[in-house]
N, C-alpha and C positions, 0 to 999 in steps of 0.2 A: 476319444475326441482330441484334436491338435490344439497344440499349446493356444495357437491364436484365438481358435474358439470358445475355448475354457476361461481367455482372459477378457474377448469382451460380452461373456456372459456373466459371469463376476462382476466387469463393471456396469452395468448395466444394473444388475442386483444391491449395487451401492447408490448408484444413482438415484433410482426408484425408491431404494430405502430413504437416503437424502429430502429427497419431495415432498416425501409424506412426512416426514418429520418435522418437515419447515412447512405442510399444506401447498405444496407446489406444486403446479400444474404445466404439462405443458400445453403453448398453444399453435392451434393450426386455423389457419386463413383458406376459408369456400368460397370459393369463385364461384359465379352462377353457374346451376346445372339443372339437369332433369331425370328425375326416374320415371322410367316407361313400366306400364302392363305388358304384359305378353300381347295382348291384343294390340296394342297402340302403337306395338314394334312393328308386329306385320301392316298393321295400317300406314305407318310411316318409311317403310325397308322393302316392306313387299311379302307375300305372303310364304311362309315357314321359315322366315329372317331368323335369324339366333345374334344378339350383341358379339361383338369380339371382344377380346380382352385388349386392353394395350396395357397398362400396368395396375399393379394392384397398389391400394390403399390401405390407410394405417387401419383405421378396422377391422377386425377380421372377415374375410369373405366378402368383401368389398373391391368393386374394383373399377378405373377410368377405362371406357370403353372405346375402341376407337370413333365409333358412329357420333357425329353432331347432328344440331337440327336448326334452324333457324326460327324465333320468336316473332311474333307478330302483333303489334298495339294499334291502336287508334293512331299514334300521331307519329313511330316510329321501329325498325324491328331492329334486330341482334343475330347477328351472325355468329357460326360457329357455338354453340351451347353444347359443353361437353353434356351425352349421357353418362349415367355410371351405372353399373350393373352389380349384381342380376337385378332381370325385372323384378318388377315389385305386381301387389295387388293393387294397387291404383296410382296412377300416372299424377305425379306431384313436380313443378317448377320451382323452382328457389331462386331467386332473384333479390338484389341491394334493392335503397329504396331511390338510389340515385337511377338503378335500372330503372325502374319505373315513371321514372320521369321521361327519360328514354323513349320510354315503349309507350306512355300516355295512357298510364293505368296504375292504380293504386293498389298495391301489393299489400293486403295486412300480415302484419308481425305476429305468426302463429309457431307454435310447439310443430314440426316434422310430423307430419300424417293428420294433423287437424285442417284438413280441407272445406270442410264443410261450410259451404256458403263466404269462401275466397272469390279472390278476383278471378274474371275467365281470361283465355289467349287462346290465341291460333298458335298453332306446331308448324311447320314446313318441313318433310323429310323430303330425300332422295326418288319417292315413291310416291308420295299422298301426303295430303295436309290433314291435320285434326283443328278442331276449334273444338275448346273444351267451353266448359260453362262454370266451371269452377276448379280451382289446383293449384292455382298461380298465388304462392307466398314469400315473403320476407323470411326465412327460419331465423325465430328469437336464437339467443345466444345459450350456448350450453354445454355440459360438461359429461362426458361418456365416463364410464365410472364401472366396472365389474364390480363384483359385492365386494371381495376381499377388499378392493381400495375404497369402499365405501362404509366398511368397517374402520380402516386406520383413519378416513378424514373424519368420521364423525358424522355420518350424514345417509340420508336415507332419499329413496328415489321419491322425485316431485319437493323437493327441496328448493328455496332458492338462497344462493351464496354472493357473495362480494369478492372478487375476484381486482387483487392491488398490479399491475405492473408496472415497474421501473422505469425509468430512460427520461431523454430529451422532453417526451410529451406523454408526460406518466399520466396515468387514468384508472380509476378505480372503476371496475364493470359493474353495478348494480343488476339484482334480478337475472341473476345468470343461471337457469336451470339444472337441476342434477339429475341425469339418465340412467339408471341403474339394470345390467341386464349382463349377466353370463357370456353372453356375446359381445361386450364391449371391452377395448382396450382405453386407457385412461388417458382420456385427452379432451382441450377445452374445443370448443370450433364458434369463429366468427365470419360476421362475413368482412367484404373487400370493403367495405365504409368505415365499419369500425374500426378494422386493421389501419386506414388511412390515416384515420383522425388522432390515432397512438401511435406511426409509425412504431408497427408491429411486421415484425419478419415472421415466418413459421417454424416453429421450435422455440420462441421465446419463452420463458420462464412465467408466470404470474401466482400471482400468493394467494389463497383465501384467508378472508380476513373478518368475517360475519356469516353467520350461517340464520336464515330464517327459515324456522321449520313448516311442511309442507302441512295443510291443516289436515286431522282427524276426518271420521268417516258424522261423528256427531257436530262438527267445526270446531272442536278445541284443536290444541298444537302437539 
């Protein structure tokens, strides 16, 4: 391995150690997007469409596709809506709640794959439009976590944390969910509203600083 690579794996290793010592997280700012079905690609692309890749994401196996699609409301639409790939098992939009005024539709504030009985929108691709009847949410706020950092913060999935960040327009995040999964790399995600109202850049820093635990299977804690 070259000296350079050896040195910012090293730091990198200190850094990470750093975070978790101090509960520090870092954060990343989601722009509105969409994950498609496989179905709802060819219905929007054309039939045996495959996503491209244009770069990949801090997630593992994650990645910005090139394809967009346009959003469609009652009183207003959206141009350009990054996809991100790979497809998924059911077609989910994520949108601010500022979009939603936009678009002239009320997006509820759910947990990523909790669709059920969400607000609906029309899609517009290149190819065909879909009108869903429900998919269209706000993603609460929350914190990707693999086990081993979910051992050093103290915390266990369905969690929710206090998350403190510094600066100009410091703000502490209340009710910020903990996602706990082998396939997660450690990072917090909000969206473009929150990010605004803390002038929050992507990579910023923020601290937990309360931990409420997720309730039992009987409702204790």
């Amino acid at each position: 391995m070259e000296r350079a690579s050896i040195k910012a794996l090293v730091q990198e290793v200190v850094r990470n150690t750093l975070q978790a010592s101090k509960k520090q997280v870092q954060i990343a700012v989601s722009n509105r997007h969409i994950h498609l079905s496989p179905q709802h690609v060819e219905r929007l692309f054309g039939r045996g469409y495959e996503l491209k890749k244009q770069k990949d994401l801090s997630q593992p196996n994650q990645f910005a596709a090139k394809e967009t699609v346009t959003l469609i409301g009652p009183k207003g639409r959206i141009q350009h809506v990054r996809v991100l790939g790979p497809a998924r098992g059911n077609t989910q939009v994520e949108i601010s709640l500022f979009d939603g005024y936009t678009l002239g539709v009320k997006a509820p504030i759910r947990q990523s794959g909790d669709i059920k009985g969400s607000a609906p929108i029309t899609i517009q691709g290149p190819r065909g439009q879909l009108q869903l009847e429900e998919g269209l949410i706000c993603a609460s706020r929350h914190i990707h976590m693999h086990p081993q950092d979910a051992d050093r913060f103290g915390v266990k999935d369905g969690d929710m944390v206090d998350i403190k960040v510094e600066g100009e327009r410091g703000i502490t995040f209340s009710n910020t969910l903990i996602r706990v999964s082998e396939k997660y790399k450690l990072e917090m995600h909000i969206d473009l509203d929150e990010a605004n109202a803390a002038n929050i850049r992507n990579g910023q820093l923020g601290e937990m600083t309360a931990v409420y635990c997720a309730p039992t299977k009987d409702g204790g804690v």
